[in-house]
C-alpha positions as CSV (number, residue, x, y, z in Angstrom):
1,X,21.0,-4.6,15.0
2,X,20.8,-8.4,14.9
3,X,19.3,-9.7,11.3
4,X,15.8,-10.6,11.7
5,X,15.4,-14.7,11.5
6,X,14.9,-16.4,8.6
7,X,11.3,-17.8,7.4
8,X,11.3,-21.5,7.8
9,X,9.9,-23.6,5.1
10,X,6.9,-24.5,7.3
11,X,6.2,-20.5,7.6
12,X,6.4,-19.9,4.3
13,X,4.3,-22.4,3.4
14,X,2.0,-21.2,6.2
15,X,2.1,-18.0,4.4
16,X,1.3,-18.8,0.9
17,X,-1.1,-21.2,1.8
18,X,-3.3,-18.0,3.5
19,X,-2.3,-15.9,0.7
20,X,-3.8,-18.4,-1.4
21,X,-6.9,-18.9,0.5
22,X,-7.0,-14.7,1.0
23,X,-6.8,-14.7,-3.4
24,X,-9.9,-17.0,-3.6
25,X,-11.9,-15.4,-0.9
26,X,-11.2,-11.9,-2.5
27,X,-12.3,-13.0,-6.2
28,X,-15.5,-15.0,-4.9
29,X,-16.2,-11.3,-3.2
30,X,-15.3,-10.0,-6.7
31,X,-17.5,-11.5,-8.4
32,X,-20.2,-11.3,-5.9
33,X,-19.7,-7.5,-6.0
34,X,-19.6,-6.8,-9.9
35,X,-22.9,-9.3,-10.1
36,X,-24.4,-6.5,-7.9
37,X,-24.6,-8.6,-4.5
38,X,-25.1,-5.1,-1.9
39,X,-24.0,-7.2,1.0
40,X,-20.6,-7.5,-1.4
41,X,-19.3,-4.1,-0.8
42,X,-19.3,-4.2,3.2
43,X,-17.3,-7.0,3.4
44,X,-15.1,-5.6,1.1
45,X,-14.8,-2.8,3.3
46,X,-14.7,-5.1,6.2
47,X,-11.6,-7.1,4.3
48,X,-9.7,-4.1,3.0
49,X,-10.8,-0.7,4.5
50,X,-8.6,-0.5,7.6
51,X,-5.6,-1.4,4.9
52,X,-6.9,0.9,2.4
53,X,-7.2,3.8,4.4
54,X,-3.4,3.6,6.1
55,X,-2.3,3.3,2.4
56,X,-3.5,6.8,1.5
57,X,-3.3,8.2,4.8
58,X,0.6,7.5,4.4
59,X,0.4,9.0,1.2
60,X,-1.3,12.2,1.4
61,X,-0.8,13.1,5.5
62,X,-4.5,14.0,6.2
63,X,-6.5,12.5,8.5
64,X,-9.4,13.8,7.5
65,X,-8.4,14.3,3.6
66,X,-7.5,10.3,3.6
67,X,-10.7,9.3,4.6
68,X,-12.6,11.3,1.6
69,X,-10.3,9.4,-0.4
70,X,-10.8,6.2,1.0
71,X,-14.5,6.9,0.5
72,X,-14.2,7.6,-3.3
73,X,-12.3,4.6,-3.7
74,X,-15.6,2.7,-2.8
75,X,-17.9,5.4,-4.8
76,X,-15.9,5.0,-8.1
77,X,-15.3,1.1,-7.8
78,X,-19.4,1.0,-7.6
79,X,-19.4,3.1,-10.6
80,X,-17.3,0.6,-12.6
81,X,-18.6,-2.5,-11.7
82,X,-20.8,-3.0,-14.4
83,X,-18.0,-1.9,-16.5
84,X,-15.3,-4.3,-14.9
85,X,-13.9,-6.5,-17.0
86,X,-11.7,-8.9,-15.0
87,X,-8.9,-8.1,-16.1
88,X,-7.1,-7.2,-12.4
89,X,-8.1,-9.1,-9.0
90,X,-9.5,-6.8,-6.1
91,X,-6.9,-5.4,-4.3
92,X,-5.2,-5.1,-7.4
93,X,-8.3,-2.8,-9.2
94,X,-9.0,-1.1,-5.3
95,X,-5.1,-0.4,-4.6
96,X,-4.7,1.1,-8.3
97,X,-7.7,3.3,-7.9
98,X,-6.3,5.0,-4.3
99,X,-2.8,5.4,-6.3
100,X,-4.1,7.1,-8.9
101,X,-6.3,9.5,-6.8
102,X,-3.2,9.8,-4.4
103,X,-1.0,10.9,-6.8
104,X,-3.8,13.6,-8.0
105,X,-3.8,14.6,-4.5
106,X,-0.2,14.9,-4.1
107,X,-0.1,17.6,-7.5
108,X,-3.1,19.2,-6.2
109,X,-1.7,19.7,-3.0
110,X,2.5,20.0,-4.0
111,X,2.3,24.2,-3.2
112,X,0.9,23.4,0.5
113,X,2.1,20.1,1.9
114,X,2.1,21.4,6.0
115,X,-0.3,18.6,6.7
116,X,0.5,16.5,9.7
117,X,2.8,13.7,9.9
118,X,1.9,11.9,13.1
119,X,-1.7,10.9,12.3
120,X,-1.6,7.5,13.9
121,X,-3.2,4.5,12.3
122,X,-5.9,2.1,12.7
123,X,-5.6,-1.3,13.6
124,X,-7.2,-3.9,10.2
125,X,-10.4,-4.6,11.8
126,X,-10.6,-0.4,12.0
127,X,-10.4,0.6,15.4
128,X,-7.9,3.3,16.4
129,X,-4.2,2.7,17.2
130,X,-3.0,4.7,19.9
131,X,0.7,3.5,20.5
132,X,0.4,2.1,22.9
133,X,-1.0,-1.4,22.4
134,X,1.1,-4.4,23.4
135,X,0.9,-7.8,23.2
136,X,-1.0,-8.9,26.1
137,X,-1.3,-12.6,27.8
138,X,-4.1,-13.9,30.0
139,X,-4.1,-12.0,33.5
140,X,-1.6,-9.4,32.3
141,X,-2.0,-5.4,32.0
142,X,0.8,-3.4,30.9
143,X,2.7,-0.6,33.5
144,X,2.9,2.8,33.0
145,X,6.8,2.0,31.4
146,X,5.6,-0.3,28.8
147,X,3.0,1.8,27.7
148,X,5.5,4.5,27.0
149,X,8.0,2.0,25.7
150,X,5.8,0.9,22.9
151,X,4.1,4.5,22.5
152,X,7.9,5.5,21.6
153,X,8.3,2.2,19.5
154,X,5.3,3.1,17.2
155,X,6.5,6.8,17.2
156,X,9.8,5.9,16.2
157,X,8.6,3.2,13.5
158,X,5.8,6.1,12.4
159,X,8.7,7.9,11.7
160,X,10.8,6.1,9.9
161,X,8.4,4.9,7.2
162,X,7.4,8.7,6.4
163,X,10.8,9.6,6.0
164,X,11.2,6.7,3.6
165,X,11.2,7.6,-0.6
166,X,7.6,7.2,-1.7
167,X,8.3,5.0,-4.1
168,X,9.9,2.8,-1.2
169,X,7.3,3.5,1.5
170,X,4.5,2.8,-1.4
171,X,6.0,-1.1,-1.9
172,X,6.2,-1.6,1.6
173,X,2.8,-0.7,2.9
174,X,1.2,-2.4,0.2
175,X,3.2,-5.9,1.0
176,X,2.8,-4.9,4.8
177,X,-0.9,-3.6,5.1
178,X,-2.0,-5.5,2.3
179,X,0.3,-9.3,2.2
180,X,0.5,-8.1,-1.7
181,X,2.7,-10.2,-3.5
182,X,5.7,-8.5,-5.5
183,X,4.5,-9.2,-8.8
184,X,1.0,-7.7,-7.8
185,X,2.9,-4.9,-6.7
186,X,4.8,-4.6,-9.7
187,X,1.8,-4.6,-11.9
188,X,-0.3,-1.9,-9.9
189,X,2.9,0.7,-9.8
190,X,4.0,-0.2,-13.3
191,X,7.8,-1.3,-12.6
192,X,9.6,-4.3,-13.1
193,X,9.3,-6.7,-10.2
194,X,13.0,-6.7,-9.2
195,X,12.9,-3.0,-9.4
196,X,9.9,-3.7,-6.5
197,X,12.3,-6.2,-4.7
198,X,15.1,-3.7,-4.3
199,X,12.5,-1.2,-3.2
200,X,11.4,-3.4,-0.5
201,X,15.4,-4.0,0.1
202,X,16.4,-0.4,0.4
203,X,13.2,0.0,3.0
204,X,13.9,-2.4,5.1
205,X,17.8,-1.2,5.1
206,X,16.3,2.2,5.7
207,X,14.2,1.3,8.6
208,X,16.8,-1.1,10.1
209,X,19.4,2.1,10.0
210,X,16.8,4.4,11.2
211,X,15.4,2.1,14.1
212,X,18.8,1.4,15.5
213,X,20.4,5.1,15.5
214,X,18.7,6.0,19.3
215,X,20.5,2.8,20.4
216,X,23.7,3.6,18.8
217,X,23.4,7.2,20.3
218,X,22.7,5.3,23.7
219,X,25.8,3.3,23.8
220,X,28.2,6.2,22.4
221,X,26.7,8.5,25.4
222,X,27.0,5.8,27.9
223,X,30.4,5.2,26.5
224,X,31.4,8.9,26.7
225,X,30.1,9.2,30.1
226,X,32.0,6.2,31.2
227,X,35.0,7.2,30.1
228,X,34.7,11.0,31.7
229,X,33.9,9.5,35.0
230,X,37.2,7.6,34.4
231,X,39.4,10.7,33.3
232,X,37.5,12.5,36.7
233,X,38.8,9.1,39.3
234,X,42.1,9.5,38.2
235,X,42.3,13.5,38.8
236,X,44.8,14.4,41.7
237,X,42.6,15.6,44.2
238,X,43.2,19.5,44.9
């Protein structure tokens, strides 16, 4: 599997100049929300909710069970806004919230775990993701064979990421879903941040491995069917 292309200067710059600008929009909507501004919380959940929700849905494998939990998220941070002491930035106070109640979730639930593994996600602005969504240009509707192309693509990625350690999967959701930098990462799970970088490391590795095995298996077949039809051409012929 060819290595994915390096960030350019200009992109990374790109990058942390929206992270930036993402940091200073979420503490103005902090602040707006601990001062008791109602119109506060729904763009919170505008920001945050599709993100927030894959998180736990990732974590505890229930639909339905997820979006309770995304729910409490919202009831308890309205409990504790008055109480809210600045210490943490949103998605830092949000994000270590849904841990905790995920891990609660996970022990409550550790004698049954048959829940599904396939629920698929939403998109961020919150509307369903079926699989098969690809990019589109002006004038252009995908066929039949790219719709099941990418509905095997997100299937196949779905896949891999559930299979990943949770302490792996957990690191790279939150910097996927969420853009969170490592050392925001590294104070909401409680590890040291190169501990959080090799975490990130190993899940790419795994997903890399994981995403390129049905091509591997391609070639070897195509390779072992080549070279049977070869063996069969130079058969004496009865």
């Amino acid at each position: 599997m060819d290595a994915p292309p390096r960030a350019t200067p200009s992109s990374k710059s790109d990058a942390a100049e929206q992270a930036a600008r993402r940091a200073c929009e979420d503490h103005g909507l902090l602040q707006r929300f601990t001062a008791g501004e109602a119109d506060a919380l729904e763009a919170i959940v505008a920001g945050h909710g599709a993100a927030l929700f894959n998180f736990i849905l990732r974590s505890v494998r229930d639909r339905a069970r997820a979006e309770d939990l995304t729910q409490e998220v919202w009831l308890r941070m309205v409990r504790g806004a008055e109480r809210f002491e600045g210490r943490a930035n949103l998605t830092t106070w949000m994000y270590t919230i849904a841990r905790n109640l995920c891990i609660d979730e996970s022990r409550r639930m550790a004698h049954r775990r048959h829940a599904s593994l396939d629920a698929p996600p939403v998109t961020r602005d919150g509307s369903p993701y079926d699989g098969a969504r690809v990019d589109r240009v002006a004038g252009h509707t995908p066929d039949a064979e790219q719709i099941v192309v990418a509905r095997d693509a997100a299937s196949r990625v779905a896949a891999a990421v559930e299979a990943l350690p949770p302490e792996q999967r957990e690191v790279l959701l939150l910097r996927h879903l969420e853009a969170m930098p490592f050392a925001q990462i590294a104070a909401l799970t409680g590890v040291p941040l190169n501990t959080v970088k090799s975490r990130m490391r190993y899940a790419l590795e795994r997903l890399a491995d994981a995403l390129a095995e049905p091509a591997r298996a391609a070639r070897e077949a195509a390779t072992g069917d080549a070279a049977t039809a070869d063996r069969r051409v130079g058969e004496p012929v009865e």
